[in-house]
C-alpha positions as CSV (number, residue, x, y, z in Angstrom):
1,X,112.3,-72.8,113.0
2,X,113.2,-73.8,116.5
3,X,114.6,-77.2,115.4
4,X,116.7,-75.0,112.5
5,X,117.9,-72.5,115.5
6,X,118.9,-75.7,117.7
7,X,120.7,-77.4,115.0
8,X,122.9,-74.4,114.4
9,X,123.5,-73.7,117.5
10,X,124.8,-77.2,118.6
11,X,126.3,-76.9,115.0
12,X,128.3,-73.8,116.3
13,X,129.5,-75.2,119.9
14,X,131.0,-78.5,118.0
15,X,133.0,-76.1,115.4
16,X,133.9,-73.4,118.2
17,X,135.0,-76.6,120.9
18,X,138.5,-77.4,121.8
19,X,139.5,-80.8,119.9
20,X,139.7,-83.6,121.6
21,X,141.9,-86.3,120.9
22,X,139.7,-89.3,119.6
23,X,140.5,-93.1,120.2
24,X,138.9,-96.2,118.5
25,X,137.1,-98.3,120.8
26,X,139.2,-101.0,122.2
27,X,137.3,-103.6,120.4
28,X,138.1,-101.6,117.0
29,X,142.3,-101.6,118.4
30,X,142.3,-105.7,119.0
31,X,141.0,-105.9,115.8
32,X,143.9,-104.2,113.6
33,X,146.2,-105.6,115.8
34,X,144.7,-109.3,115.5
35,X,144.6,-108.9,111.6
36,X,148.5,-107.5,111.2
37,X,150.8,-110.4,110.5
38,X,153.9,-110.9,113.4
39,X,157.6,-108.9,112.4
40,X,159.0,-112.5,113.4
41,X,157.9,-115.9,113.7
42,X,159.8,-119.3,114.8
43,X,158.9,-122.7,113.7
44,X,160.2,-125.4,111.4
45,X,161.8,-125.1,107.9
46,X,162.2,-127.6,105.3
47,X,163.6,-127.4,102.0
48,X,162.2,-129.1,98.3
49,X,163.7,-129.4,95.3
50,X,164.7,-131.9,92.6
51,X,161.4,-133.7,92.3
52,X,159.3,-130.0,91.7
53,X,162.4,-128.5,89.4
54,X,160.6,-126.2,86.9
55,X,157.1,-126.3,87.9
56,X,155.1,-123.3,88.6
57,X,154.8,-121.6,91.7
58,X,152.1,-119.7,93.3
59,X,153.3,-116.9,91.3
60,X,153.6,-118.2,88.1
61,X,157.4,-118.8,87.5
62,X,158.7,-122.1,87.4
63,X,160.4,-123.5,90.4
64,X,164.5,-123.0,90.5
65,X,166.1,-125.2,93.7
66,X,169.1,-123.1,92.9
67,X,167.5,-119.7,93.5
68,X,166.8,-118.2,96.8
69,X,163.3,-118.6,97.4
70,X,160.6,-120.0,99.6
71,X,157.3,-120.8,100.2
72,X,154.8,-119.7,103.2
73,X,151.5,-119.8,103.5
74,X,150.0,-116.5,104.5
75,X,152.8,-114.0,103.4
76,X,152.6,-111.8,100.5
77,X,154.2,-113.1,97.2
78,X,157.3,-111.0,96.2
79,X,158.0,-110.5,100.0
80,X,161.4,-110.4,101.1
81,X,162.0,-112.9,104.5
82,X,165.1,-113.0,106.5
83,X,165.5,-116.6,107.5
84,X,167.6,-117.8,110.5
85,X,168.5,-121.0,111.7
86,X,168.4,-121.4,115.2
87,X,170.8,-124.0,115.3
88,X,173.7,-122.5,113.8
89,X,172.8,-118.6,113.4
90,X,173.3,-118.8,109.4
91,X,171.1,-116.4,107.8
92,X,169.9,-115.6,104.2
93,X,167.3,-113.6,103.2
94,X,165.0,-115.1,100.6
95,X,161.6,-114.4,98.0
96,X,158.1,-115.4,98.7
97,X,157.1,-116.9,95.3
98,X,155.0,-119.5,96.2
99,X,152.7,-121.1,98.7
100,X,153.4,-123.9,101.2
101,X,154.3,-126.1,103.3
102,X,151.6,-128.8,103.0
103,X,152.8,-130.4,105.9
104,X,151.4,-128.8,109.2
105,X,153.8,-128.0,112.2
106,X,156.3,-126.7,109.1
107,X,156.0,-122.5,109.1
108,X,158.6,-122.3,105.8
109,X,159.4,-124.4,102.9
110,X,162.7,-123.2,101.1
111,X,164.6,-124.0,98.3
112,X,167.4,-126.5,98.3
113,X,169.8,-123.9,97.7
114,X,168.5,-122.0,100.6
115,X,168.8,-125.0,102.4
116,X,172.1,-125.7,101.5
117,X,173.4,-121.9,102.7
118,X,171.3,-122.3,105.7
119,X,172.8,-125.4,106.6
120,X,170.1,-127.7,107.3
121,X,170.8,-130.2,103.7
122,X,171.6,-133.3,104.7
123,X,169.0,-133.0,107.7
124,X,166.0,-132.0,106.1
125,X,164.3,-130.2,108.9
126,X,165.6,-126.8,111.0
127,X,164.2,-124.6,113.4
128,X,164.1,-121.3,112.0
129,X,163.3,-117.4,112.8
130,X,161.6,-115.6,110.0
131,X,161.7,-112.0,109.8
132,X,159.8,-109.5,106.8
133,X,162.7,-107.3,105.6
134,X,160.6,-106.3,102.4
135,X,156.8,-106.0,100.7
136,X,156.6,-106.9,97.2
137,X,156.1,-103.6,95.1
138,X,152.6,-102.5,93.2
139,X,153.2,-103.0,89.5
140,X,151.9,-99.7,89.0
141,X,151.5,-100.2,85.5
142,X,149.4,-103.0,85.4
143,X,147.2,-100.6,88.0
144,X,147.0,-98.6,85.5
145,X,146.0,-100.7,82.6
146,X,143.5,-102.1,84.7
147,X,142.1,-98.5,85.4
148,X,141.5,-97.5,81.8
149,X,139.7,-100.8,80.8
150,X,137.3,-100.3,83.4
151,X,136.3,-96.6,81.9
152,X,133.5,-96.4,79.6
153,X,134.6,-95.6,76.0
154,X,133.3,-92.2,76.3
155,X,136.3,-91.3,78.5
């Protein structure tokens, strides 16, 4: 009975106590931060096209080196990238759709038509900012497709 009495009474102070504000441990904080993905990042660009015309990408459509896409390797497919070269300030913002470039030191692989408008054709190689503008959208249909095959048939 004494334990109950004790229980409710340190029950009581907590719910009757001022609120304090509560922070994660620091450890927690370097965490998040280490695992969200940098607004911007700088490296080198090259572009690909003629030789992979029409085969699939990481996301299943065939490869156009007259659309404005690109390839990286760690942002989300359907992302929306504003690309800059540093060398002459052209910009163009572009589509995720698949994944690359195989070649390390290289941070974005575009298409040639990217290339082209961002002015690094002929050379091959640029060094370029790259900036998320957009997140590809949940198919919310396919969410929910998926939800009702999982129910049992009962439901």
């Amino acid at each position: 009975m004494k334990k109950l009495a004790m229980g409710c009474a340190v029950g009581a102070l907590v719910v009757l106590s001022p609120r304090s504000e509560a922070r994660p441990p620091a450890a927690a904080t370097v965490l998040l931060a280490a695992s969200l993905r940098p607004a911007l990042q700088v490296g080198i660009a090259s572009w690909y096209g003629p030789e992979l015309e029409g085969s699939p990408t990481a996301n299943g459509e065939p490869f156009d080196m007259n659309g404005l896409t690109a390839a990286h390797r760690e942002l989300p497919i359907g992302a929306r990238v504003r690309v800059t070269n540093l060398l002459n300030k052209r910009t163009i913002t572009l589509r995720i759709n698949d994944r690359g470039p195989c070649i390390l030191g290289r941070v974005l692989d575009v298409s040639m038509a990217a290339a082209s408008k961002l002015g690094f054709l002929r050379s091959g190689l640029a060094p370029v900012q790259i900036e998320v503008v957009g997140r590809p959208a949940l198919k919310r249909q396919n969410v929910a497709v998926a939800s009702r095959a999982a129910m049992p048939a009962a439901f």
